[in-house]
C-alpha positions as CSV (number, residue, x, y, z in Angstrom):
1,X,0.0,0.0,0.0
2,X,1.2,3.2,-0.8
3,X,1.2,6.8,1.3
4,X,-1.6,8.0,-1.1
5,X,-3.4,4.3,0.0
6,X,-2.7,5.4,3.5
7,X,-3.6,9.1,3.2
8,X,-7.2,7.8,1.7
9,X,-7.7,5.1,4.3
10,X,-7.5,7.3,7.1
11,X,-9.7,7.2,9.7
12,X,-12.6,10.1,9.6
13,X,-14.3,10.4,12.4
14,X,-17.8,10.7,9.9
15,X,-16.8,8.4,6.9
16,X,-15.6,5.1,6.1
17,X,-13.7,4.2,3.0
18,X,-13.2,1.3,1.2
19,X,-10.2,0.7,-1.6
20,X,-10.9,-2.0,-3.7
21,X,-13.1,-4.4,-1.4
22,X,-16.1,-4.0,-4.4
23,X,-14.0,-3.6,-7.3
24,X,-10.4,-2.7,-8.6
25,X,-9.8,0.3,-8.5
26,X,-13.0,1.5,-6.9
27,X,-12.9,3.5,-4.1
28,X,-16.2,4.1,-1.7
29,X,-16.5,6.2,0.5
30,X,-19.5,6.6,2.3
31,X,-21.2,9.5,4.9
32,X,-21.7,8.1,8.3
33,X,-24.0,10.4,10.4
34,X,-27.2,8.3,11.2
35,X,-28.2,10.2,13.9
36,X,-28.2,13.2,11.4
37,X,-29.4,11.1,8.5
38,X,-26.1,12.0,7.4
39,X,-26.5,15.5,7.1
40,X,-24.0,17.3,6.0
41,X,-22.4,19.6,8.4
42,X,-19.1,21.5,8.7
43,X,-16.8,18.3,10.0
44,X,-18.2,16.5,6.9
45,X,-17.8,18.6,4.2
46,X,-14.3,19.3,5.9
47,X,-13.4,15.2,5.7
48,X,-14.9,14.5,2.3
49,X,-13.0,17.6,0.5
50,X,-10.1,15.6,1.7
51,X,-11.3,11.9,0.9
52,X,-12.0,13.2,-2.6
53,X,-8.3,14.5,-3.3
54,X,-6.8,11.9,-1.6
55,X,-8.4,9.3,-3.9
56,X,-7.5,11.7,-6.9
57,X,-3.6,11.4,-5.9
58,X,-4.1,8.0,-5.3
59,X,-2.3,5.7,-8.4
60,X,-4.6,3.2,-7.8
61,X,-7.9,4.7,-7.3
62,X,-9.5,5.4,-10.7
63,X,-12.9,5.6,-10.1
64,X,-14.6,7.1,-6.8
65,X,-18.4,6.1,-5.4
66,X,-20.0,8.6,-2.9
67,X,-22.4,7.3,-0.8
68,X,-24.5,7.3,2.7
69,X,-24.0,4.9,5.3
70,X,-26.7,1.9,5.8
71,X,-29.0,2.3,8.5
72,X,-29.6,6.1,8.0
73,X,-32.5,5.8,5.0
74,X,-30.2,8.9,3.4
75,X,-28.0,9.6,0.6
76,X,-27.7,12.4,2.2
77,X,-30.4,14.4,3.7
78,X,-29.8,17.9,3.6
79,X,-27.6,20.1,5.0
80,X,-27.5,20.2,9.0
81,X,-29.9,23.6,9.4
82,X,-28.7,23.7,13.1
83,X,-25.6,25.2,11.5
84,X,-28.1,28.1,9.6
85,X,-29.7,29.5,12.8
86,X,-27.0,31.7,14.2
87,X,-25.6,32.8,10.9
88,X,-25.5,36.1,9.4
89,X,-25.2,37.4,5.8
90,X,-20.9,37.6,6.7
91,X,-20.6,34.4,8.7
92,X,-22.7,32.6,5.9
93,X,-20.4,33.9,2.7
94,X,-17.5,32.9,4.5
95,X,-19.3,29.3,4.7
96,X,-19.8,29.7,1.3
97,X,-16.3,30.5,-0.1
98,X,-15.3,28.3,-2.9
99,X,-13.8,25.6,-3.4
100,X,-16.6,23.7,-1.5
101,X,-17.3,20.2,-1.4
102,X,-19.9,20.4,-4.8
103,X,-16.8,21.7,-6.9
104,X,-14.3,19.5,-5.0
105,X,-16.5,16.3,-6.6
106,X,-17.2,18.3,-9.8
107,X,-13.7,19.3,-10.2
108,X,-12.5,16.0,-9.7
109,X,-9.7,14.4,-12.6
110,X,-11.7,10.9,-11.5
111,X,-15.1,9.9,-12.4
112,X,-17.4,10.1,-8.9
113,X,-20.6,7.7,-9.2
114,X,-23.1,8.8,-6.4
115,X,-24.9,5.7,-5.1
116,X,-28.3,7.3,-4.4
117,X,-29.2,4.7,-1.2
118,X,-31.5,6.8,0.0
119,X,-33.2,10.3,0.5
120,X,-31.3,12.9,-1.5
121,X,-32.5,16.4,-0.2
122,X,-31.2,19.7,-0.3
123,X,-28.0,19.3,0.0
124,X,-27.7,16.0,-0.2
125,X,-29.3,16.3,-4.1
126,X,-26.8,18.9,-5.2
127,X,-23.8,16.6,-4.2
128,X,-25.5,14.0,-6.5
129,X,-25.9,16.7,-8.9
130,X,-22.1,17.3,-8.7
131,X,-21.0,14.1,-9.1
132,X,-20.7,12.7,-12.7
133,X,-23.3,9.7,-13.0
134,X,-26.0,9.0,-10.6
135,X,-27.6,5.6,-9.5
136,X,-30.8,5.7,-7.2
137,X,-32.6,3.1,-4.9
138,X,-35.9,2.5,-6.3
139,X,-37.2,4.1,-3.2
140,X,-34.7,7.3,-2.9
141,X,-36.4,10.8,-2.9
142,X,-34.9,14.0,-4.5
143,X,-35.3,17.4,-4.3
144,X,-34.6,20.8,-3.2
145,X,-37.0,21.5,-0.1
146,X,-34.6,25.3,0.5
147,X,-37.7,27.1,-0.7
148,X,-39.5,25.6,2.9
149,X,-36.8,27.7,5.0
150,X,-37.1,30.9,3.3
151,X,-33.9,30.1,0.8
152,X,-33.3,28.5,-2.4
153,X,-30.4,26.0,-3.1
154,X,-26.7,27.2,-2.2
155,X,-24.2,24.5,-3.2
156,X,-24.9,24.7,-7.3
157,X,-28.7,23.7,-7.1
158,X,-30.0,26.2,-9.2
159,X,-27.2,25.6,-11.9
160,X,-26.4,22.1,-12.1
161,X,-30.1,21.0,-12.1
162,X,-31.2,23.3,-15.0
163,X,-28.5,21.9,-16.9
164,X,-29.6,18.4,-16.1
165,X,-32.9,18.7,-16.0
166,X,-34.1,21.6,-17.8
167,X,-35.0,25.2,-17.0
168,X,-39.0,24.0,-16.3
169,X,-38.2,21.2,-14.5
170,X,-35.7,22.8,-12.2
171,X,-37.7,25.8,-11.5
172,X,-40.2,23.2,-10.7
173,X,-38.2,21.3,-8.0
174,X,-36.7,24.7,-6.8
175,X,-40.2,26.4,-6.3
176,X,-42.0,24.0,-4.3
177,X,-39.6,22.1,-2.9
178,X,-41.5,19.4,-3.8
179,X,-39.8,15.7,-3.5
180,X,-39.9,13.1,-6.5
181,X,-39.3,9.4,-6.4
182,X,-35.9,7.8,-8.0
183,X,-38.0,6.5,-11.2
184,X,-39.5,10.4,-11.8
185,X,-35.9,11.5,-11.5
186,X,-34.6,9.5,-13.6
187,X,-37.7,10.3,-16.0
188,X,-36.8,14.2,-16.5
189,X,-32.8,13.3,-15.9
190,X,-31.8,13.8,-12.3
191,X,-30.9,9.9,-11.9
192,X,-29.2,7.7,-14.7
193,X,-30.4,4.5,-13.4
194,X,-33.0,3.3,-10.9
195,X,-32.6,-0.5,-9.3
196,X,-34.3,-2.3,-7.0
197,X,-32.6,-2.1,-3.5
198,X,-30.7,-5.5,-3.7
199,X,-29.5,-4.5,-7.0
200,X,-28.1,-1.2,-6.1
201,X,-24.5,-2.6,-5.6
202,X,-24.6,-4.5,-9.0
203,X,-25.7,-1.7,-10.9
204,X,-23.0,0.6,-9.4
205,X,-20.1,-1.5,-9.3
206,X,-20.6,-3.2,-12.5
207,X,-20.6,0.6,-14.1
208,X,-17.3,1.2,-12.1
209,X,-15.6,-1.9,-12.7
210,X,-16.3,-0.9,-16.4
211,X,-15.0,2.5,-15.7
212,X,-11.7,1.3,-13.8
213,X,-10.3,-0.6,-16.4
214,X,-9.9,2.1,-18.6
215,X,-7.2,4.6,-19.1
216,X,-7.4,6.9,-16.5
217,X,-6.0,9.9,-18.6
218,X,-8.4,8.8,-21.2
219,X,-11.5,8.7,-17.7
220,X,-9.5,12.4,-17.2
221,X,-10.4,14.0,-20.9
222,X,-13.5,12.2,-21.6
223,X,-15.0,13.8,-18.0
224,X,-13.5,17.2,-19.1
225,X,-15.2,17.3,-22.9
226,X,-18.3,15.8,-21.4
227,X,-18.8,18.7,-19.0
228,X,-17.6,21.0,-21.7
229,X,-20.4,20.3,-23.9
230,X,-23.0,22.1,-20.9
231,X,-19.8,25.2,-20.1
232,X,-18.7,26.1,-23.7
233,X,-20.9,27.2,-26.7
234,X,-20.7,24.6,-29.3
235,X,-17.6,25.5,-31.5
236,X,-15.8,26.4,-28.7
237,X,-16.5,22.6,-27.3
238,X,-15.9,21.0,-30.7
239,X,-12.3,22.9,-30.0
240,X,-11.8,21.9,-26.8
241,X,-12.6,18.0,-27.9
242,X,-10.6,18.2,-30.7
243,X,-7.5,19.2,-28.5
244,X,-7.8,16.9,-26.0
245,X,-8.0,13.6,-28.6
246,X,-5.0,15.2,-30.1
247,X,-3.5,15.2,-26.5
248,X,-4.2,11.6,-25.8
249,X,-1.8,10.4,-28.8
250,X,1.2,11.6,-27.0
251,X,0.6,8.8,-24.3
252,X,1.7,5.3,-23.7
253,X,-1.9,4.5,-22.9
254,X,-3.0,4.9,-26.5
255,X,-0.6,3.0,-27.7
256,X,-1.4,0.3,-25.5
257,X,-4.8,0.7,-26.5
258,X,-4.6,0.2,-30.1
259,X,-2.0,-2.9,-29.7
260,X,-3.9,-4.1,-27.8
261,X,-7.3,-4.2,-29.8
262,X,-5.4,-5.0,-33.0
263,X,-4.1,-8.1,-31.2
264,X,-7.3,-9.3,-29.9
265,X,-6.3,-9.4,-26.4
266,X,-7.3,-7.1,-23.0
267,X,-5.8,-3.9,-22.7
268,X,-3.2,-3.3,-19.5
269,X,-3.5,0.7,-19.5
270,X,-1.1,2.1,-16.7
271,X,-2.0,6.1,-16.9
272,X,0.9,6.9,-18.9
């Protein structure tokens, strides 16, 4: 195991992580405030800014789940509002000073699955949002309930879910602060998959298992265009693209890649 191993498997006082116990190359790491419903809190987003970049520097993480601890019923269910009630419009944009956790996950050079095991709220829903694919119990709620306490989504709500979404759909969800079941979410484009609860893992780790074994400077640039596509007018994104393929010829990867395929046997990329 190597420092970055051990930097990643330290032990957080409010989350657990796992390196390569579901898959290769797979790291989980999972929210563990049941008494909170995992709510996240200032200790929280603290520890998982640091999980996340410690799995990014880690050579053998290539692929990162976010999830809530069992027993809670929660992705994760909010932010912890007892936090809110003494702040003022100073203490709060201090709170609110970037990087936070949402462009932490967003930011990251790894793809971040969010394993929807439960009630995404608040939030909870705009970590999902940040995260790059999302796969929901059948019985997980969404939404963004802000509206209820006199505020609207703070952590990229009002962004991320319009360009996931829709304009209508998000102003919808951000309005009333209504809740929608995983299978509605995954209708207008919230969720990417719904399974059933015993096939939650299967559906996740089969998708990062499929993930892991690629190139992870290839994982790198495909995540960067993708999100391009929603940041960068078209042409601009069809230049951006374009650059990055170009980039990827000048590793060892490709070439493994290709001699690979051309000689019928499984490709042993090593991020070079």
């Amino acid at each position: 195991m190597n420092d970055t191993d051990d930097a990643l498997e330290d032990e957080y006082e409010l989350l657990s992580v796992e390196v390569g116990e579901r898959a290769d190359r797979v790291a989980t790491v999972a929210i563990e405030r049941p008494d909170a419903r995992n709510a996240l809190n200032g200790q929280v987003r603290t520890e998982l800014k640091d999980a996340v970049a410690a799995a990014e520097a880690d050579d053998d993480v290539r692929v990162l789940v976010l999830t809530g601890g069992e027993g809670s019923g929660a992705f994760v269910a909010g932010a912890d509002v007892t936090e809110f009630r003494d702040r003022g419009l100073v203490e709060q944009r201090e709170a609110s000073s970037r990087p936070r956790v949402y462009e932490t996950v967003d930011d990251a050079a790894i793809p971040v699955i969010a394993r929807v095991n439960g009630h995404a709220l608040g939030g909870g829903c705009e970590l999902a949002q940040a995260c790059d694919v999302r796969i929901a119990a059948a019985g997980a709620k969404l939404g963004q309930p802000e509206i209820n306490l006199g505020l609207i989504p703070g952590g990229g709500g009002t962004q991320r879910l319009a360009r996931l979404v829709g304009e209508g759909q998000a102003m919808r969800l951000v309005l009333s602060g209504e809740l929608i079941d995983a299978e509605e979410a995954r209708e207008i484009g919230l969720v990417d998959v719904v399974a059933a609860e015993d096939d939650l893992d299967d559906a996740v780790y089969d998708l990062a298992r499929s993930m892991a074994e690629k190139s992870p400077i290839a994982l790198e640039f495909g995540k960067k265009a993708v999100k391009a596509g929603s940041r960068m007018g078209l042409e601009e994104g069809l230049k951006y693209e374009s650059e990055l393929f170009v980039q990827l010829f000048a590793t060892e990867d490709k070439d493994e890649g290709i001699e690979a395929f051309l000689g019928g046997r499984e490709p042993e990329f090593k991020g070079k």
